[in-house]
C-alpha positions as CSV (number, residue, x, y, z in Angstrom):
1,X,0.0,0.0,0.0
2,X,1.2,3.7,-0.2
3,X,3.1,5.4,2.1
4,X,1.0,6.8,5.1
5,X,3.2,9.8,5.0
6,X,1.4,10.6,1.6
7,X,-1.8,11.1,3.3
8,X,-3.6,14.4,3.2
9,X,-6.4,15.0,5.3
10,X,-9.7,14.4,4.4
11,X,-12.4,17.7,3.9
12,X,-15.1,17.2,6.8
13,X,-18.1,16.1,5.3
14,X,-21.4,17.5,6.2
15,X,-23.5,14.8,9.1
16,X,-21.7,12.1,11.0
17,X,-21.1,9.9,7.7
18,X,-17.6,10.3,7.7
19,X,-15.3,8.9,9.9
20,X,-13.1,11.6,10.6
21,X,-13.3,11.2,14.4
22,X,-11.5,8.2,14.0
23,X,-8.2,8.9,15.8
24,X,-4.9,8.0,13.9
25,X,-3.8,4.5,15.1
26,X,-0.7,4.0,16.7
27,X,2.3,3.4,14.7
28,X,1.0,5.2,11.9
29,X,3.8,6.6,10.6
30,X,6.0,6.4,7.8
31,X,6.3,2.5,7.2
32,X,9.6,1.1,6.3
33,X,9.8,-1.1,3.4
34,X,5.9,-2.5,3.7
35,X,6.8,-4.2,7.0
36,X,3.2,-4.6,7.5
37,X,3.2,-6.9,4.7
38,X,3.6,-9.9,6.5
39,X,4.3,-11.6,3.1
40,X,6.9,-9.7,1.9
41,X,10.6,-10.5,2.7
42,X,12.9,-8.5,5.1
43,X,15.5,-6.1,3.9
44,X,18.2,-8.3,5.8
45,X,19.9,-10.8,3.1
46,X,20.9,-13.9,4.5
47,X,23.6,-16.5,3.0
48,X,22.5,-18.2,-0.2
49,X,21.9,-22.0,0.2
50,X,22.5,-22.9,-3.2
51,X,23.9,-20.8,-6.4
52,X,21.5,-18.6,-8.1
53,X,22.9,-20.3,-11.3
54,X,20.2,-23.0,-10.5
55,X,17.8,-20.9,-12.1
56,X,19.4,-20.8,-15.4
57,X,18.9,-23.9,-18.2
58,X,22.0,-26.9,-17.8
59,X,23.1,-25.8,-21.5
60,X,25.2,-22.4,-21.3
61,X,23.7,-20.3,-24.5
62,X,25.6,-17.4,-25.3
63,X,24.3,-13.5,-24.9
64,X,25.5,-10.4,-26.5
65,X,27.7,-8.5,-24.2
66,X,26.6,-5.8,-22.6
67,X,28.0,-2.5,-23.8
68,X,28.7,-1.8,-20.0
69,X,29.8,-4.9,-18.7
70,X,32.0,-7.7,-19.6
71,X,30.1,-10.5,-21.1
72,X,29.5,-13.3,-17.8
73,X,30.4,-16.7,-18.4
74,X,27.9,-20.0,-18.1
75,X,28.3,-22.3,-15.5
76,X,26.7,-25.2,-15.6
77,X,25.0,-26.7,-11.9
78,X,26.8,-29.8,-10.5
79,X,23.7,-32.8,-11.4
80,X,24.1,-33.5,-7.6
81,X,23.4,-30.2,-6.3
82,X,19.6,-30.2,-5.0
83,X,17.4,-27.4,-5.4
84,X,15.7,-25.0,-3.0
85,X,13.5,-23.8,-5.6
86,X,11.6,-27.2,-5.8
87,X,9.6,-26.7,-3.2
88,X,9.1,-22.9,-2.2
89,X,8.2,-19.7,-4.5
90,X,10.8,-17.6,-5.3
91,X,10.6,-14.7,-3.1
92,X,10.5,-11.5,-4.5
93,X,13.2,-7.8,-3.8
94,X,11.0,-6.4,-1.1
95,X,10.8,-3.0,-3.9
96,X,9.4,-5.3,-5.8
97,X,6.6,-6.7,-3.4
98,X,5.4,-3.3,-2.4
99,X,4.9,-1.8,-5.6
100,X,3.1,-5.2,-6.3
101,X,0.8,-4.2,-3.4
102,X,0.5,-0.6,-4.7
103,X,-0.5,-1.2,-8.1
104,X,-3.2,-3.7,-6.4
105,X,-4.4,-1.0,-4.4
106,X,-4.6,2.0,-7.0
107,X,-6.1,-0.4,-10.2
108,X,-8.9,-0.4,-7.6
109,X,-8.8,2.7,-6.9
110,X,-8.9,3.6,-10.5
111,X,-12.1,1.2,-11.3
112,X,-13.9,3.2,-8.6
113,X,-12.6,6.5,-10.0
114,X,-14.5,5.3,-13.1
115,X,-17.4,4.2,-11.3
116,X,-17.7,7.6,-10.0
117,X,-18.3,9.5,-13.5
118,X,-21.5,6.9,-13.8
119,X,-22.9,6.7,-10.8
120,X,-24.4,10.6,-9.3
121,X,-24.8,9.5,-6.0
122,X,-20.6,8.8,-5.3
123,X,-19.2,12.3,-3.7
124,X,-15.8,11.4,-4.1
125,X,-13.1,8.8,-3.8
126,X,-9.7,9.1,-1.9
127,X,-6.6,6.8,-1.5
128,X,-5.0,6.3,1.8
129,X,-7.6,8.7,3.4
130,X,-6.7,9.2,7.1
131,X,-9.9,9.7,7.8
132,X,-10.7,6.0,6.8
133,X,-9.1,4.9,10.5
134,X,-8.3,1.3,10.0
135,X,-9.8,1.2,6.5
136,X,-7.9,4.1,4.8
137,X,-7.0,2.5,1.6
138,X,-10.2,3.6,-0.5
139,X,-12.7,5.4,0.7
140,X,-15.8,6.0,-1.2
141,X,-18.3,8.2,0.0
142,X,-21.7,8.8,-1.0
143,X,-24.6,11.4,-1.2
144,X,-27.7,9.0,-0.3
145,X,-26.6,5.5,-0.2
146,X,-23.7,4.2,2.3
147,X,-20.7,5.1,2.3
148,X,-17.9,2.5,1.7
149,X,-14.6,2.3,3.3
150,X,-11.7,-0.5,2.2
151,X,-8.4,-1.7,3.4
152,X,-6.8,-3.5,0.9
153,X,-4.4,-6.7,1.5
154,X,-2.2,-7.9,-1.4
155,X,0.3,-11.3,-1.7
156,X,2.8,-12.5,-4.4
157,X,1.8,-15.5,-3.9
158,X,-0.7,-18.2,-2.5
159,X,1.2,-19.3,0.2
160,X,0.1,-16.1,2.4
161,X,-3.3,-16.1,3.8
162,X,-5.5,-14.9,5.5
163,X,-6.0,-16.6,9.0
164,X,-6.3,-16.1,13.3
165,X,-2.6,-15.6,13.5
166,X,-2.7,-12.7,11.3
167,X,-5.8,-10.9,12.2
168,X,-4.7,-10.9,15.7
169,X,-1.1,-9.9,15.5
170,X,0.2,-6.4,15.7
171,X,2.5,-4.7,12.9
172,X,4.6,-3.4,15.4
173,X,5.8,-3.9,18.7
174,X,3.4,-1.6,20.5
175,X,1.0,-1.0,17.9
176,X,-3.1,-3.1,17.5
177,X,-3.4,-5.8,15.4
178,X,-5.4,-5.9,12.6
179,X,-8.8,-6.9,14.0
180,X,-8.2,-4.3,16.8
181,X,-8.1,-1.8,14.1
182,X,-10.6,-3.1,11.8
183,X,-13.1,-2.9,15.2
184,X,-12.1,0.3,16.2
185,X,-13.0,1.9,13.2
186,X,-16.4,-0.2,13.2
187,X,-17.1,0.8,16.6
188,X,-16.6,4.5,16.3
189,X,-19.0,4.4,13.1
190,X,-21.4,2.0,13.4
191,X,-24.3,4.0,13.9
192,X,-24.1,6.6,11.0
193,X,-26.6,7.0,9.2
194,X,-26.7,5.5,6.9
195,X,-24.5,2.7,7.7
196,X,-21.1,2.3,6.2
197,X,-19.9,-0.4,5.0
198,X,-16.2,-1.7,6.1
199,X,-14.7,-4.1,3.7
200,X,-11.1,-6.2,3.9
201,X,-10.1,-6.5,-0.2
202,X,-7.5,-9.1,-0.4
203,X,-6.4,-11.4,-3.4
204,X,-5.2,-13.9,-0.5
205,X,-7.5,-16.5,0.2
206,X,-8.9,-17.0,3.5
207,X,-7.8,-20.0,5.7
208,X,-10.0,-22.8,4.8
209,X,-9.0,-24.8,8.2
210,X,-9.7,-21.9,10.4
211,X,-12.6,-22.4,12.9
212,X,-14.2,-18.8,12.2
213,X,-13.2,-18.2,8.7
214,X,-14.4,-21.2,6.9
215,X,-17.5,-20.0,8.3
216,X,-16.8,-17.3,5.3
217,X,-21.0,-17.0,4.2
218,X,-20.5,-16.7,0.0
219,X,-23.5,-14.0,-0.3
220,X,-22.7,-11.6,2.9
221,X,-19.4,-11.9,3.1
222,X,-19.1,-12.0,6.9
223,X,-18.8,-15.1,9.0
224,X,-21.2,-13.5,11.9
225,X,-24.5,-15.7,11.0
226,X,-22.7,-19.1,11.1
227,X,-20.8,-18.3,13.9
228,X,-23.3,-17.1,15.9
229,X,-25.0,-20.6,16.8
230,X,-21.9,-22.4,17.7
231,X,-21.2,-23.7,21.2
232,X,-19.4,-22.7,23.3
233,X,-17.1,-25.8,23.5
234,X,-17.2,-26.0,19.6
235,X,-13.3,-25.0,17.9
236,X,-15.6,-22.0,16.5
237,X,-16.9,-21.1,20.1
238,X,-13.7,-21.5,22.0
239,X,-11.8,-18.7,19.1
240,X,-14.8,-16.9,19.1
241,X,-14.0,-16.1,23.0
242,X,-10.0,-15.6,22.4
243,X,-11.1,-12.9,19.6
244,X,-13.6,-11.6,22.2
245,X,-10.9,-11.3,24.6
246,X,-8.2,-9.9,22.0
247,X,-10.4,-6.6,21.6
248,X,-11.6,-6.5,24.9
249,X,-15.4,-7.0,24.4
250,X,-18.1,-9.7,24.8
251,X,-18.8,-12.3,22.6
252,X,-22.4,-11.0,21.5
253,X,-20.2,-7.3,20.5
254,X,-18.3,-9.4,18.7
255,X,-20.8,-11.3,16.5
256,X,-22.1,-7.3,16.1
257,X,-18.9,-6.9,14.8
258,X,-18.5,-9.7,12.6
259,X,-22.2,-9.0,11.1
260,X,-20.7,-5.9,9.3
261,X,-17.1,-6.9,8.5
262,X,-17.1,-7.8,5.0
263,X,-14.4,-10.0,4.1
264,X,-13.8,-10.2,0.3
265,X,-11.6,-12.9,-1.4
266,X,-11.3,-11.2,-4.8
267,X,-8.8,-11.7,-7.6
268,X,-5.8,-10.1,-8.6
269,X,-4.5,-7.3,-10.7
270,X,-5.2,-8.9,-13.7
271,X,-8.9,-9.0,-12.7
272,X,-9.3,-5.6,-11.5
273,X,-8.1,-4.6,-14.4
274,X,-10.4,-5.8,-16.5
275,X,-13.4,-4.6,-14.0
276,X,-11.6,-1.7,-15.1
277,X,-11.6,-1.6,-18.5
278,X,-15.0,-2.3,-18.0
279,X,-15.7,0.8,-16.0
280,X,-13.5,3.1,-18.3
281,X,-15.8,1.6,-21.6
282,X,-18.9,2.7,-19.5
283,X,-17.4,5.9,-18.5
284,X,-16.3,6.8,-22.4
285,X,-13.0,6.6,-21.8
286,X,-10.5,4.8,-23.9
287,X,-9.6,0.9,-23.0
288,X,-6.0,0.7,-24.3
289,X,-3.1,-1.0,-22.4
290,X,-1.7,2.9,-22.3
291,X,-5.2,4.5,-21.1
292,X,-5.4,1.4,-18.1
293,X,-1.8,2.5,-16.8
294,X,-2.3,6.4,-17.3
295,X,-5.8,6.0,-15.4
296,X,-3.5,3.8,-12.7
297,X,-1.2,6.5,-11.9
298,X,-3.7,9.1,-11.6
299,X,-4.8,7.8,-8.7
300,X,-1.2,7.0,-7.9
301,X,-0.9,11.4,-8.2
302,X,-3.2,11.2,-5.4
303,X,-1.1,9.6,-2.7
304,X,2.0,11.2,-3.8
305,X,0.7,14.9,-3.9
306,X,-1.8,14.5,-0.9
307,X,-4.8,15.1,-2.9
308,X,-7.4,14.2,-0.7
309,X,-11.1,13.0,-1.1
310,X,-11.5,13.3,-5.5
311,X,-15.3,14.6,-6.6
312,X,-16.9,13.6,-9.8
313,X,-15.7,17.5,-11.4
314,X,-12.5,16.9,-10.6
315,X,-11.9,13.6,-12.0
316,X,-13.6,14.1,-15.2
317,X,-11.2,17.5,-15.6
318,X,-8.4,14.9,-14.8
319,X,-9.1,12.3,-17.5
320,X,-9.6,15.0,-19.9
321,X,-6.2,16.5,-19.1
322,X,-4.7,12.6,-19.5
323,X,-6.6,12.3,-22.9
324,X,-8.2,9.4,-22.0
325,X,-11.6,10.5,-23.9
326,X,-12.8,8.4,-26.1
327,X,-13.1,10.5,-29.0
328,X,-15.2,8.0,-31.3
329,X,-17.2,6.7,-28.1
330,X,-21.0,7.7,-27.1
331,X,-22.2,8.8,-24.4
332,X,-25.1,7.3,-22.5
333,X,-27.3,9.9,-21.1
334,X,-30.7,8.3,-19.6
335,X,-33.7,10.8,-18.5
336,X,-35.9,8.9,-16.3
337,X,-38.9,11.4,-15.8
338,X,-42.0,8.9,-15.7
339,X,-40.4,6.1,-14.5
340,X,-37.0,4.3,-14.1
341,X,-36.5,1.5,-16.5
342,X,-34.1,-0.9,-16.7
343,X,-31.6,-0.8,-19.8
344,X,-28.5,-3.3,-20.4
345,X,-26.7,0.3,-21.1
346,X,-24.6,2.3,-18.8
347,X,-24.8,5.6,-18.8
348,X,-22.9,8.1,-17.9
349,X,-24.8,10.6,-16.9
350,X,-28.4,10.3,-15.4
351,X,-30.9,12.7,-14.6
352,X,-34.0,12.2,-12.6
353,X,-37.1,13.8,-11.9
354,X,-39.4,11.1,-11.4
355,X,-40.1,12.0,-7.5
356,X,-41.3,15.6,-8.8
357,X,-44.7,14.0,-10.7
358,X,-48.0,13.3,-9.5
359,X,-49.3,9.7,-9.4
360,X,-47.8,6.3,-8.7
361,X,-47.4,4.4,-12.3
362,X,-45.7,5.9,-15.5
363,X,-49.4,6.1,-16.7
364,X,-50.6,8.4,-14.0
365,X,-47.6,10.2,-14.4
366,X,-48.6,13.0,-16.7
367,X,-47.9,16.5,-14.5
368,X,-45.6,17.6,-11.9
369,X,-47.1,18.2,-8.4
370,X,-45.6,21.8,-8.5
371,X,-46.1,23.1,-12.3
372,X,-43.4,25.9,-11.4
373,X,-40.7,23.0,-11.3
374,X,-40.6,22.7,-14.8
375,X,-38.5,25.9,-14.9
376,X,-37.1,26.2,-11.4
377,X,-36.1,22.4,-11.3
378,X,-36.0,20.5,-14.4
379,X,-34.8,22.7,-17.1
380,X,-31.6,23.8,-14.5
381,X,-31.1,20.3,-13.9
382,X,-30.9,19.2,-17.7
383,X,-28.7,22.4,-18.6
384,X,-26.6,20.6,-15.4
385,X,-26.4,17.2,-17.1
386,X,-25.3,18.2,-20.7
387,X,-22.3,19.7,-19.3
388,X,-21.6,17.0,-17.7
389,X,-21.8,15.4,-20.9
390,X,-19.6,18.1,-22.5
391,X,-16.7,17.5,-20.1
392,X,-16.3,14.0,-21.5
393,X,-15.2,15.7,-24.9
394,X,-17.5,13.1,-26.9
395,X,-20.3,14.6,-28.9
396,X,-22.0,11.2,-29.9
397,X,-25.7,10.7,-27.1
398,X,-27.8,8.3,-27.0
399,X,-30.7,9.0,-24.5
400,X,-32.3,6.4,-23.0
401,X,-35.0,6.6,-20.3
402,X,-38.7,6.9,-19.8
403,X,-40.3,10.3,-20.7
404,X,-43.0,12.3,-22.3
405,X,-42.8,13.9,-25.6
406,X,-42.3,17.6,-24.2
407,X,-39.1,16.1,-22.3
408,X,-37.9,14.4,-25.4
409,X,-37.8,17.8,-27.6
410,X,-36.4,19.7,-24.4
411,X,-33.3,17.3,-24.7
412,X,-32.9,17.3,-28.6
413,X,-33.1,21.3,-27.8
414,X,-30.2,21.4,-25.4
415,X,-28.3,18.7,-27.8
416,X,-28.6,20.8,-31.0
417,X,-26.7,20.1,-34.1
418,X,-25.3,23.6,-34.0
419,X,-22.9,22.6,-31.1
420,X,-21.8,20.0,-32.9
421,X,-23.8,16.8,-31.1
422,X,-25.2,13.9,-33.0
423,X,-27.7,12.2,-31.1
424,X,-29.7,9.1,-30.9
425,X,-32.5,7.2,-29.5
426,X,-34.2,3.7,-30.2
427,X,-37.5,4.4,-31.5
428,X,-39.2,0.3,-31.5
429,X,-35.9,-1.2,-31.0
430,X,-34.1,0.5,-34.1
431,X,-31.4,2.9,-33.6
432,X,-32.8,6.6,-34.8
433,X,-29.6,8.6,-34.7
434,X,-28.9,12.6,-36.1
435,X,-27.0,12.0,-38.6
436,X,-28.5,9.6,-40.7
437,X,-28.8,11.2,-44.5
438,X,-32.2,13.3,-44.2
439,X,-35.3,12.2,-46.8
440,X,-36.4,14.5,-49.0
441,X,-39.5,15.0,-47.3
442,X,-41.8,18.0,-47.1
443,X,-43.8,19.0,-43.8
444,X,-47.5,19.3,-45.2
445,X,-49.2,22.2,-43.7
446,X,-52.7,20.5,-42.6
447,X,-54.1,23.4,-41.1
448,X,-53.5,27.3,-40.4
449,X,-56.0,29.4,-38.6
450,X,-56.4,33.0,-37.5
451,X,-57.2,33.3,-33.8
452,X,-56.9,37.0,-33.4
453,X,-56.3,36.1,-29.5
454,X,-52.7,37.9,-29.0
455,X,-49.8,38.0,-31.3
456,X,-48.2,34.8,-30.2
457,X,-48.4,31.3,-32.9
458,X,-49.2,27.9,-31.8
459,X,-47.7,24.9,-34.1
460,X,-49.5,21.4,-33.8
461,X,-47.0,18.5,-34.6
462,X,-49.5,16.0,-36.0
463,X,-47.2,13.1,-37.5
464,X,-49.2,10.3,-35.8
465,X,-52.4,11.7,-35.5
466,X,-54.2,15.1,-36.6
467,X,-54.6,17.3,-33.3
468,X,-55.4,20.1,-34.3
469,X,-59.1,20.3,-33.8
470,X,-58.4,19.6,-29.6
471,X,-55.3,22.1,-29.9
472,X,-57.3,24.6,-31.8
473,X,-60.3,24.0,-28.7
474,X,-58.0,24.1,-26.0
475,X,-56.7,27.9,-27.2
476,X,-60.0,28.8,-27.8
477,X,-61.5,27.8,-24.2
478,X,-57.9,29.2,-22.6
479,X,-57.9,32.5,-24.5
480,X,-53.9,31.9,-24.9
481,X,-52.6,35.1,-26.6
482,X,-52.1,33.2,-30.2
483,X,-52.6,35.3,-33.3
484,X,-52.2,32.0,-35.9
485,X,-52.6,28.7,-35.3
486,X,-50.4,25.9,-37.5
487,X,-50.8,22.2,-37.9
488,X,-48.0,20.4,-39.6
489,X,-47.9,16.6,-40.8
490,X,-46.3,14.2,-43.0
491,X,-47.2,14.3,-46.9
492,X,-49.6,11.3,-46.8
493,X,-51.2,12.5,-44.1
494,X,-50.5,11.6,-40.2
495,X,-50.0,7.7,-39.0
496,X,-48.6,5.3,-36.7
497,X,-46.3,4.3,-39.9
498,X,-46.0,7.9,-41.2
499,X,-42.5,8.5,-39.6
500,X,-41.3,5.0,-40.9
501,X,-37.1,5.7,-40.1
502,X,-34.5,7.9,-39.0
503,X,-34.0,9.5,-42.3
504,X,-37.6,10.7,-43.0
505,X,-37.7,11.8,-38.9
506,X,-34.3,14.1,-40.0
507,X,-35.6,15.3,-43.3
508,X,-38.8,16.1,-41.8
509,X,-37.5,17.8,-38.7
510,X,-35.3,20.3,-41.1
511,X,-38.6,20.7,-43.3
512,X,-41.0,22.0,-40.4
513,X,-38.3,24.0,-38.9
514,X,-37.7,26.3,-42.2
515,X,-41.4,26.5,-42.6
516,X,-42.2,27.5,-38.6
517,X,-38.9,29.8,-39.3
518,X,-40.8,31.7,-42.6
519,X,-44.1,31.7,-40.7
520,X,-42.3,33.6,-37.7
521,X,-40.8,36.2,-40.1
522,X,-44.4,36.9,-42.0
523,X,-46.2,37.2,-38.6
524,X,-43.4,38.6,-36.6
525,X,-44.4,36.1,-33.4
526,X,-43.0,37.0,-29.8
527,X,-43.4,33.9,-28.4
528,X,-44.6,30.0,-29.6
529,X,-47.0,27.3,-28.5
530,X,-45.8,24.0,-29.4
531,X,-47.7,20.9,-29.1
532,X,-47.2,17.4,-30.1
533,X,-48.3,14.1,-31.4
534,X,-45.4,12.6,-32.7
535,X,-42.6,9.5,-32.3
536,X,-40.7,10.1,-29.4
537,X,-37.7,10.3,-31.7
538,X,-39.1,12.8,-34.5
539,X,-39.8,14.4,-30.9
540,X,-36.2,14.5,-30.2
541,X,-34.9,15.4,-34.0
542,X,-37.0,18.6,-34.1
543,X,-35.6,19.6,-30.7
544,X,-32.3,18.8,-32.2
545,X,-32.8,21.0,-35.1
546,X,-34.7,23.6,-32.9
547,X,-32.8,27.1,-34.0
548,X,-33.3,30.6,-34.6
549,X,-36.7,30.4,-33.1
550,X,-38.8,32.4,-30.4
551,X,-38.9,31.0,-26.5
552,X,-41.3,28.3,-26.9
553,X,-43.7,26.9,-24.7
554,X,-44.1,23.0,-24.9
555,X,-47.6,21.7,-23.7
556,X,-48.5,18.2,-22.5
557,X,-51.3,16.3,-23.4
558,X,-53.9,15.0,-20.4
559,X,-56.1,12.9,-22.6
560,X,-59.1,15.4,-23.0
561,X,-57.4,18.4,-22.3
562,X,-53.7,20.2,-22.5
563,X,-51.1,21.5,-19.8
564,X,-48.2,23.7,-20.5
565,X,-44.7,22.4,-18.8
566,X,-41.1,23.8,-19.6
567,X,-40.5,27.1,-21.7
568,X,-37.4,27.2,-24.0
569,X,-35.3,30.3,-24.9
C-alpha cells in the first residue's frame, strides 16, 4: 500500500457519515519497506543455500555482451546439487513486493474513480484517506446511499493467507493488530446513518481450516450468521472467546462486529483490471493498455501529492487532461422522468425527476405536483447534465429513459446540431440517430388558422395523429394570446407508420423547422406554443434542429385536455 506519510487530510463532510473522528492508530507513521506486509521479505539478506545459477537452463547459450559490462560466463550446476526452488516460490526484492501491493491498491482505486463518472450518487473517492481509520486504503463516499470504506491486503503469492494468526497480530511492537483496528473503526462508526460499509479486499485466500473463517458466508461476506449458533465448546466457540478477549469486548459485541465486516476474497490485478476496462468503456473513456496504466497513476498522483477525497468535477477534468476520452465513443445519457427502467446500457450521466410527478405508475404520471418545477427544477437540472456530458469531450448521445414527448424535444433542444452533437434514441428497437442522411420530405401544412387572441403562434406537430381540432379548442376555451394557429404533418397525411425511419424523422424535422422559421418572419411572433403528437424520436430530431426560433412553450397532453410544462429560450 502507499506510504502513510502521503496522506492528506480528508475535507469534513457534512453529518456524522464520515469517519473523521477516527483517531490515527498508533504506529501510523512512515512504514519502512511494507513491514506490514507480512508476506513480503525483510530487507536483511541472509547467505544463499544454493547458487542462483540454478535458475538458469543446464546448457550455457551465449548473450550479446553488454556495452557496459563484460560478457559473464555459463556455469553449468553440478547434477548433484539439489534445489531449493523445488519446493518454495521464489521470493521476490521487497521494492518489488510493495509496488506489487501498490499497483493492487490503486487499479482499484482507479475502477472506482471510473465508477464515479457513472454513478451521481458517489461524492468522491480518496486513497490512503486518514480519515478512513483502519480502512484508509479507498474510501468511497456517498450522497444517499452508504458510504464505503476499504483496506486492501495484497500477496505475491498463494502461500500467504489470510488466517487467526494474522488478524490478531500487531505490525509493530506496540501497535493493534489488525482486528483491533478493523473494530475500532467499526465501533466508532457504526451508527451513521446510513450505515457504512467496512470491507477487507485481499487477493489472499482465507484459511480454509480456520474455525471462524471457513464459516466465510459466499452471499454476505461476513462469518457472523454461522458463527453465531456455535457452542461454546465447539473450535468455533472457544476462538470466538480468544477474539472476544483480543479486543476487549463480549462475545455478543463481537458477533455485532462480525455481522458488518465484510471480508472479500477477490482476484488479482489482472482481474481488476479488467473490472476496469469495463468501468473506463462505461465511462467513455478509452480501453487501451496505455489509457489502463495512465488511469493507474492518476490515482497513484493522489497519494503522492496529498490530494485528498476526489469529486466527480474533478476527476472528469483529470481524465480529460490525460486524454483518456474516447473521441469515437457515445455517451449514454438516460432521462428517467416517468419512470426508471431498466436498460442493459450504462450511462454516464443520469438525470432524474421522477419523485417531482404526481401519481404512482408511468401512466398516471402526466404533470408535476408543483407546475413551477418545470422551470425552477428541471430545465436547471438538464442544462446541469449536458455539461456534464460536455466535459467527456464526446459529442456522440444516445438517451435512454422513460419520458413524455415535451421532455424528449427539451433534450434534442439542449443537444442541438449547431454545437456539434449527434444524437440518438431507439424508436421500437431500431437505432434513430442525427446523422442519418435526411429524406427528401416535405412537412405538409394540414391546417393554419387566425385566432386573433394575441400576437403569439401555436404549431400542432400531427405526424401520428391530426390534433389540431383539440389544440385549436383548447386555445380557444384558454384565450392563450395566439394570433395564428399551425398544424404540420407528413405528406400522406398523419399515421402510426407515417414517420417510418430515421431518415424521414431528419428530413422532416429540417422541413417544419424552415417553414415554422418563414411563418415567424411573416407574422413577426414574440413567443410560440408547441404541441405534439409525434414518435418520441421525431420528438427529439425537431428539438435537435430547434434554432433561430422564439422561447417556446411545450404543452402536455392529459387525454381530453392540454397543460403547459417547460419554456425554452
Amino acid at each position: 500500500m502507499a506510504h502513510p506519510s502521503t496522506r492528506s487530510a480528508n475535507t469534513q463532510r457534512s453529518g456524522s457519515a464520515h469517519v473523521s473522528r477516527v483517531p490515527r492508530r498508533p504506529g501510523a507513521g512512515p512504514r519502512r519497506l511494507h513491514h506490514d506486509h507480512p508476506d513480503q521479505p525483510d530487507r536483511s539478506m541472509g547467505p544463499a543455500r544454493s547458487a542462483r545459477m540454478d535458475l538458469l537452463p543446464t546448457r550455457c547459450r551465449a548473450r550479446p555482451a553488454h556495452p557496459r559490462a563484460p560478457q559473464a560466463q555459463c556455469a553449468r550446476r553440478p547434477e548433484h546439487a539439489a534445489s531449493h526452488d523445488e519446493d518454495s516460490p521464489m521470493t521476490l526484492p521487497a521494492r518489488a513486493a510493495a509496488l506489487r501491493g501498490d499497483d493492487y491498491q490503486h487499479i482499484i482505486g482507479w475502477y472506482w474513480a471510473c465508477r464515479a463518472l457513472t454513478d451521481a450518487d458517489i461524492t468522491s473517492v480518496s486513497i490512503e484517506d486518514v480519515g478512513g481509520g483502519a480502512f484508509d486504503d479507498l474510501v468511497v463516499l456517498r450522497n444517499s446511499g452508504a458510504d464505503c470504506y476499504y483496506q486492501i491486503k495484497s500477496s505475491n503469492t498463494d502461500e500467504t493467507v489470510v488466517n487467526a494468526e494474522w488478524l490478531t497480530t500487531a505490525t509493530a511492537t506496540k501497535g493493534k493488530s489488525p482486528l483491533q483496528h478493523f473494530h475500532t473503526t467499526w465501533a466508532a462508526n457504526r451508527h451513521d446513518n446510513p450505515r457504512p460499509h467496512f470491507q477487507l479486499i485481499t487477493n489472499r485466500a482465507f484459511d480454509p481450516d480456520d474455525p471462524i473463517l471457513k464459516l466465510h458466508d459466499k452471499y454476505t461476506n461476513t462469518v457472523g450468521r454461522l458463527l453465531r449458533p456455535k457452542t461454546p465448546r465447539s473450535a468455533a466457540g472457544k476462538q470466538r472467546k480468544i477474539w472476544a478477549n483480543h479486543l476487549g469486548i463480549t462475545e455478543a459485541e463481537l458477533l455485532d462486529f462480525l455481522d458488518e465486516f465484510e471480508l472479500h476474497h477477490e482476484g488479482g490485478e489482472t482481474s481488476w483490471t479488467r473490472q476496469a476496462r469495463d468501468a473506463m468503456r462505461a465511462a467513455g473513456l478509452r480501453v487501451d493498455d496505455d489509457a489502463v496504466l495512465r488511469g493507474r497513476d492518476l490515482v497513484r498522483d493522489w497519494v503522492k501529492t496529498g490530494a485528498g477525497p476526489q469529486t466527480r468535477d474533478a476527476i472528469r477534468e483529470q481524465v480529460a487532461q490525460a486524454d483518456l476520452l474516447a473521441r469515437q465513443g457515445t455517451l449514454i445519457f438516460a432521462v428517467h422522468a416517468v419512470d426508471r427502467p431498466a436498460h442493459s446500457l450504462q450511462p454516464v450521466v443520469t438525470l432524474d425527476f421522477v419523485d417531482l410527478y404526481d401519481g404512482a405508475t408511468d401512466r398516471e404520471r402526466r404533470q408535476l405536483r408543483n407546475p413551477d418545477d418545470w422551470q425552477a427544477v428541471v430545465m436547471p437540472s438538464l442544462t446541469s447534465k449536458i455539461r456534464d456530458l460536455e466535459a467527456f469531450g464526446v459529442r456522440r448521445v444516445h438517451i435512454t429513459g422513460a419520458m413524455r414527448l415535451p421532455m424528449w424535444f427539451a433534450t434534442g433542444v439542449r443537444l442541438p446540431d449547431i454545437r456539434g452533437w449527434v444524437v440518438s434514441a431507439d424508436q421500437r428497437n431500431v437505432e434513430w440517430c442525427s446523422d442519418a442522411p435526411p429524406a427528401d420530405v416535405e412537412a405538409q401544412e394540414l391546417r393554419r388558422v387566425e385566432l386573433g387572441q394575441g400576437e403569439d403562434l401555436a404549431v400542432a406537430i400531427a405526424l401520428t395523429h391530426n390534433v389540431a381540432k383539440d389544440v385549436e379548442d383548447y386555445l380557444r376555451r384558454g384565450a392563450l394570446p395566439v394570433c395564428d394557429f399551425l398544424t404540420l404533418g407528413p405528406p400522406d397525411g398523419p399515421g402510426q407508420t407515417a414517420v417510418p425511419d430515421a431518415a424521414f424523422a431528419v428530413g422532416w424535422a429540417h422541413a417544419a423547422r424552415a417553414r415554422i422559421v418563414d411563418v415567424v418572419r411573416q407574422s413577426r411572433a414574440p413567443r410560440l406554443h408547441l404541441f405534439f403528437a409525434a414518435p418520441a424520436g421525431a420528438a427529439l430530431m425537431i428539438g435537435h434542429h430547434w434554432n433561430l426560433l422564439p422561447p417556446t412553450t411545450v404543452y402536455e397532453h392529459l387525454g381530453t385536455t392540454y397543460t403547459p410544462t417547460m419554456t425554452i429560450s
